[in-house]
C-alpha positions in Angstrom: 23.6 14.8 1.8 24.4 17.4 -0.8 23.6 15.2 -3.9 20.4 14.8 -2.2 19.5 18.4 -1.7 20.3 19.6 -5.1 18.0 16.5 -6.3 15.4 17.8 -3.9 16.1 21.7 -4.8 15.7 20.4 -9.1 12.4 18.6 -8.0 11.3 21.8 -6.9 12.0 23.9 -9.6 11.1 21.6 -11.9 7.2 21.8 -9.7 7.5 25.1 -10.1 8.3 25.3 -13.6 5.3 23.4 -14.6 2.7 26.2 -15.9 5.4 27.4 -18.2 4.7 23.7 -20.2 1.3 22.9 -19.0 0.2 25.7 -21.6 1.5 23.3 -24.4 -0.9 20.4 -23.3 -4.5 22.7 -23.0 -4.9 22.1 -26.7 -5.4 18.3 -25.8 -6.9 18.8 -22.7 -10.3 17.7 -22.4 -13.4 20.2 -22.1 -13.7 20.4 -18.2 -14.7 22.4 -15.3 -11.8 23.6 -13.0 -11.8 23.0 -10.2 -13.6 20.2 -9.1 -13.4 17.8 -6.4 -13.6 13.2 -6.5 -12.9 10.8 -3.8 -13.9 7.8 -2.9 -15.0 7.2 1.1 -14.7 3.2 1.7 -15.9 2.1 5.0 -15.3 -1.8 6.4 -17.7 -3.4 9.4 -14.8 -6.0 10.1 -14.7 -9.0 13.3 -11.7 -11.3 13.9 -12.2 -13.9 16.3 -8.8 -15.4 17.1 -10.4 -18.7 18.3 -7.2 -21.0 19.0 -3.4 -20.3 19.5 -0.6 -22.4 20.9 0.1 -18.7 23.3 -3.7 -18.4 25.2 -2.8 -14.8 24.9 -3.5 -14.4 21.3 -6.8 -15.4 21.6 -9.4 -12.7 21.5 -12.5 -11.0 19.9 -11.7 -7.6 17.9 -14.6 -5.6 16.7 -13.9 -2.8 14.5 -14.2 -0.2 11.8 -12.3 0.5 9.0 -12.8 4.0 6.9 -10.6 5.2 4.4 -11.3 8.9 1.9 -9.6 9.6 -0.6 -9.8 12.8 -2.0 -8.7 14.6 -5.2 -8.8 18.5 -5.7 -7.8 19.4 -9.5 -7.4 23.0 -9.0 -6.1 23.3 -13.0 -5.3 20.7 -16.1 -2.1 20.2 -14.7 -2.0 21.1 -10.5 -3.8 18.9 -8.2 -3.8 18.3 -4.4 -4.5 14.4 -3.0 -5.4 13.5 0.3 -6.0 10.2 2.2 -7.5 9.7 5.8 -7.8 6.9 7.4 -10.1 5.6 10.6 -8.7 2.4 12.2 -7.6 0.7 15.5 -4.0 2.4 15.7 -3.0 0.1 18.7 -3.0 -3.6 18.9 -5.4 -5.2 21.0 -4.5 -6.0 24.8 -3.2 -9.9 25.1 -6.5 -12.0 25.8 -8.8 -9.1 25.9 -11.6 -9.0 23.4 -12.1 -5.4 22.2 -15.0 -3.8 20.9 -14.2 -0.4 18.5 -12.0 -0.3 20.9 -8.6 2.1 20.4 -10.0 3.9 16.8 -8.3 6.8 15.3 -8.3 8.8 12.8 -5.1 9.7 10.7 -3.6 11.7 7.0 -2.0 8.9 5.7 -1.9 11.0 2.0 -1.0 14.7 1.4 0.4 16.2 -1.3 0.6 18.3 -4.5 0.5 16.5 -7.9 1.5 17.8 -11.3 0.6 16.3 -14.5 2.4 17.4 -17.8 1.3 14.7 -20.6 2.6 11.1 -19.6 5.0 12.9 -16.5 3.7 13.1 -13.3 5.6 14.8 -10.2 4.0 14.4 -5.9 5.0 16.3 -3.6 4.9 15.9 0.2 3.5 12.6 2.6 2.5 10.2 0.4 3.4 6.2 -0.2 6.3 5.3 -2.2 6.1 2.9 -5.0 7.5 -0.6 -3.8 5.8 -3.7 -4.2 1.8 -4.7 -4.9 1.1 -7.8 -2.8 0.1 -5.7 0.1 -2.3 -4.5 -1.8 -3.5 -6.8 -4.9 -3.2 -10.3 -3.0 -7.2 -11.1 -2.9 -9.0 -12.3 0.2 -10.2 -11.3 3.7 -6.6 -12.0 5.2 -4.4 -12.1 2.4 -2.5 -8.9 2.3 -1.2 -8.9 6.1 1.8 -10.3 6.0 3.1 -8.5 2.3 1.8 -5.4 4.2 5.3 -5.7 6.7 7.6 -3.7 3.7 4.4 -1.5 2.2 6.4 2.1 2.2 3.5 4.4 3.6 3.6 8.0 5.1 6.6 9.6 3.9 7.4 12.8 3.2 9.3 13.3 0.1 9.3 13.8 -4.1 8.3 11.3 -6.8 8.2 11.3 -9.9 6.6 8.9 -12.3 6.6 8.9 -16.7 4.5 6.5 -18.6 5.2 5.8 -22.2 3.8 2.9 -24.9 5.3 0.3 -26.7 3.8 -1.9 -30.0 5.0 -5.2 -27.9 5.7 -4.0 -23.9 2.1 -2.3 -23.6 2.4 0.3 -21.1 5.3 0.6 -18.9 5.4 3.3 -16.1 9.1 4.3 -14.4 8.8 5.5 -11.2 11.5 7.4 -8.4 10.8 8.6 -5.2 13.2 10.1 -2.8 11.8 10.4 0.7 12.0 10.0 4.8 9.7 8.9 7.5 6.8 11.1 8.9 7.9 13.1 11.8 5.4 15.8 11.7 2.1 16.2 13.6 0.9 14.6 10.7 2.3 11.4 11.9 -0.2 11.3 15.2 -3.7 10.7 15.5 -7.0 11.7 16.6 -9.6 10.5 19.3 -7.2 7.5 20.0 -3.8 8.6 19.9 -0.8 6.8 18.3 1.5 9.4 19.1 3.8 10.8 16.6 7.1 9.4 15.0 10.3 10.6 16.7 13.4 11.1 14.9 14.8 9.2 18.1 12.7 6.4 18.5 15.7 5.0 14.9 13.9 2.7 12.0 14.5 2.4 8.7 13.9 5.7 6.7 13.4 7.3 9.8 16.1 10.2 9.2 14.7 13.3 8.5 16.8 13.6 5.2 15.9 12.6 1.6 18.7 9.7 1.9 16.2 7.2 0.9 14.7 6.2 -2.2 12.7 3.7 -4.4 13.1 3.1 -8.1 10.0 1.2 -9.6 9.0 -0.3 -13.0 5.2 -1.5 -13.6 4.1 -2.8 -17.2 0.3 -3.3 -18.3 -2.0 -3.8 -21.2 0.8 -6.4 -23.1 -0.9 -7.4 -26.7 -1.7 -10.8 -26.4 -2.2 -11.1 -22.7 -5.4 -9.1 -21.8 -5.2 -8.1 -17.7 -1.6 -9.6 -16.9 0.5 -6.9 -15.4 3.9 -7.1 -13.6 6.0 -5.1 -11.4 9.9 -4.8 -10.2 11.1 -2.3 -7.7 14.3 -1.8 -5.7 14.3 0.4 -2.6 17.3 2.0 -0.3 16.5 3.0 3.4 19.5 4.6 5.8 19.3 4.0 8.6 18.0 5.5 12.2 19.6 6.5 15.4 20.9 3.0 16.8 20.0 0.9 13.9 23.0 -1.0 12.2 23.1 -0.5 8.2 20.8 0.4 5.5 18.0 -1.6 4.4 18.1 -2.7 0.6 14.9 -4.1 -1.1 14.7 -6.3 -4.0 10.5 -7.2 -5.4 9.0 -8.9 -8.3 5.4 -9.6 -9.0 2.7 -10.0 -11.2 -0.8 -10.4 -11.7 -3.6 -11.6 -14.3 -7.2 -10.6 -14.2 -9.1 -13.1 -16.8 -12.7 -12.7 -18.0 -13.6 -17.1 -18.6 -17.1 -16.0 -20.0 -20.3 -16.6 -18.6 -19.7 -14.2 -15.9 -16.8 -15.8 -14.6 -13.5 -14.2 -13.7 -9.9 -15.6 -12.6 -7.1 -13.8 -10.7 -3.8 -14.7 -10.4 -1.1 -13.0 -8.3 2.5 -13.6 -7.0 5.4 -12.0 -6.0 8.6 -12.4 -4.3 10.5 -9.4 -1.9 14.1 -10.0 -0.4 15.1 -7.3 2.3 18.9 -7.6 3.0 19.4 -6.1 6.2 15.4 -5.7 7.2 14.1 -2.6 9.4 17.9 -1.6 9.4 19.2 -4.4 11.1 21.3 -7.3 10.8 18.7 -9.8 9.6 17.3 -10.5 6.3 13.8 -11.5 5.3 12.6 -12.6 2.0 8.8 -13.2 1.1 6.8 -14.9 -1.4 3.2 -14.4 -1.6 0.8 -16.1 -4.1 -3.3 -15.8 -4.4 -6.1 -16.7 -6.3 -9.3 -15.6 -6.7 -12.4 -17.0 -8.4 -15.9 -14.9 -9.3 -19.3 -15.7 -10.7 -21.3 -13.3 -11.4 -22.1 -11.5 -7.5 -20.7 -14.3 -5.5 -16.2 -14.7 -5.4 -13.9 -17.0 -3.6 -10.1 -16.5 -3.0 -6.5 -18.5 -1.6 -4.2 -16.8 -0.7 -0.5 -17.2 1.1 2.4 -16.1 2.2 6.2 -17.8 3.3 7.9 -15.1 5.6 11.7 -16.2 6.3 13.9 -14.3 8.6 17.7 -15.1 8.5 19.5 -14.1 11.6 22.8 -12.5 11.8 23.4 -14.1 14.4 22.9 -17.8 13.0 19.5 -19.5 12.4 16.4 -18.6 10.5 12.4 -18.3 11.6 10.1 -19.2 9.2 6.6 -18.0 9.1 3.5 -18.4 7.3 -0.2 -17.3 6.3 -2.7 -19.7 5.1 -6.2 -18.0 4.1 -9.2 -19.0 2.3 -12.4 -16.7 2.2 -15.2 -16.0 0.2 -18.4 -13.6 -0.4 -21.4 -12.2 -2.1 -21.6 -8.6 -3.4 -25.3 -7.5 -3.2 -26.5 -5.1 -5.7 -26.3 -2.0 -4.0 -22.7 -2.4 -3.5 -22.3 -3.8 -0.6 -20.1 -6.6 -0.3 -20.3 -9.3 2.8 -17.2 -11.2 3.1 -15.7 -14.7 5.7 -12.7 -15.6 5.8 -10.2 -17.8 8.0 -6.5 -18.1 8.0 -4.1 -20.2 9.5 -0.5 -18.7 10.8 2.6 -19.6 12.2 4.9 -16.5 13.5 7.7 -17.3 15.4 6.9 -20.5 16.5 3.0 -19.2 17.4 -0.2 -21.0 15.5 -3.4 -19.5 15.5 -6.2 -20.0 14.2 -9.1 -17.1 12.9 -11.7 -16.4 11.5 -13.4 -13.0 10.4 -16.1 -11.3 8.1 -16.0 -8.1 6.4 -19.2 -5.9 5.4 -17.8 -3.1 3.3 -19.3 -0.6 0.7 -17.5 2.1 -1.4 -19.3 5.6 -2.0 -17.8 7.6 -4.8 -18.7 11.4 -5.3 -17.6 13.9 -7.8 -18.2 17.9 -8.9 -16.5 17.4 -12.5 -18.4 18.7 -15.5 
């Protein structure tokens, strides 16, 4: 607990210390307006029709919206603040009952002060650790869900990331974060409540100290291979009141984005996560997710998957899986309709969906 104080306490100062070097950088600072305000507000008209299952129960009609915001306030060259809200059901849907906007809150899933001194880059406050992409890069309607198990979201803590360049790496970016679960008010919600995150309620991270942390390497923009990128990440979570031992994560992905000319477009993704000792228990879980997604011109098509295995301490394993295929047309106003349908299996449970989602991005800005 002490080293991880003084790390906290050097964070700090070193936050603090910031304007003494940003004056070095306003030379190659860039003739703008401070401050200014960007975001981006994404909203998602989304139905999933769960239209067979081996448990009855499973088989419903949800109706929904979707809204994220993301905001940016540069207050200087080198001090920023971020924030993220986010407008979704926060409970799952009753067993055989179709639901209808049903259960929708509203929450800050992102706040937190940024500095930015040349290629360094320091957060602090609630904010999503760096640990893994498939949650977010694997393409298609249903093709994150089961990668998004070990996404590390809402935490409160420091990170810190550095970027440098390399004649035959590209880009590589090293990342740390030390950090702990939500327990604030921050970690409820409004209109449909979620209720916060006790200290009591145990889970991994869930400690309300900075004994947790993720170390991250992402490379980009490789001579040679135009759009590939890759990533590796380890992660450390102590943990909570009744849980048995820490959780240590191992991932490795990557990802291709190809132009094939004549307006059409490839995508490749994969990646692999192990989790000895999962949510702080005695189990492990390892998965691999893959996807693919094809474009031409307005209109795209992706496959995706995922293997989910659980090893049980206590002897056996479960093995799960997501099947999805989907595809769309993005109109020229920016709004993009998407169908989808995936095929799982989790713990012993098939079922069968399908789903469309009719989403449009608006993005707004006040910089000069």
């Amino acid at each position: 607990m002490q080293w991880n104080l003084s790390m906290a306490a050097g964070i700090s100062a070193l936050v603090l210390a910031c304007p003494a070097f940003a004056d070095d950088n306003n030379g190659e600072t860039e003739n703008v307006s401070y401050p200014y305000v960007e975001g981006e507000l994404t909203l998602e008209l989304s139905d999933d029709l769960v239209f067979s299952s081996t448990d009855p129960a499973n088989e419903l009609n949800d109706f929904y919206l979707n809204g994220e915001l993301a905001l940016l306030v540069a207050l200087t060259s080198y001090f920023s603040v971020n924030a993220g809200l986010t407008f979704e059901p926060v409970k799952d849907p009753r067993p055989s009952t179709d639901r209808f906007f049903g259960d929708q809150g509203l929450y800050v899933e992102v706040l937190n002060a940024q500095v930015d001194i040349g290629n360094a880059s320091i957060v602090a406050g609630k904010f999503g650790p760096g640990f893994g992409t498939a949650w977010d890069n694997t393409p298609g309607v249903y093709g994150v869900e089961f990668a998004e198990d070990y996404e590390l979201a809402e935490m409160i803590g420091f990170g810190g990331s550095y970027a440098f360049q390399n004649m035959y790496a590209g880009t590589i970016v090293v990342g740390a974060n030390i950090f702990f679960s939500d327990t604030t008010f921050l970690s409820d919600s409004l209109f449909t409540r979620r209720g916060p995150t006790r200290r009591s309620a145990g889970g991994a991270a869930n400690t309300e100290r900075f004994d947790n942390f993720s170390v991250a390497v992402d490379g980009s923009e490789i001579p040679g291979l135009q759009g590939f990128s890759w990533h590796l990440a380890y992660r450390h979570l102590s943990p909570g009141v009744g849980n048995v031992s820490a959780e240590n994560g191992y991932v490795a992905g990557i990802a291709r984005e190809m132009d094939l000319g004549n307006g059409v477009t490839l995508g490749l993704t994969g990646e692999v996560a192990f989790l000895a000792n999962a949510g702080a228990s005695a189990d492990d879980s390892l998965y691999l997710t893959s996807g693919a997604s094809l474009g031409y011109n307005q209109w795209h098509a992706e496959l995706a998957g995922t293997l989910r295995r659980m090893d049980m301490s206590a002897g056996g394993a479960v093995n799960d899986y997501l099947i999805q295929v989907s595809g769309g047309y993005e109109f020229e106003n920016g709004i993009d309709f998407s169908l989808g349908y995936a095929h799982t299996r989790e713990s012993g449970t098939g079922s069968h969906k399908v789903g469309f989602r009719l989403t449009k991005a608006f993005e707004f800005s006040t910089r000069n």
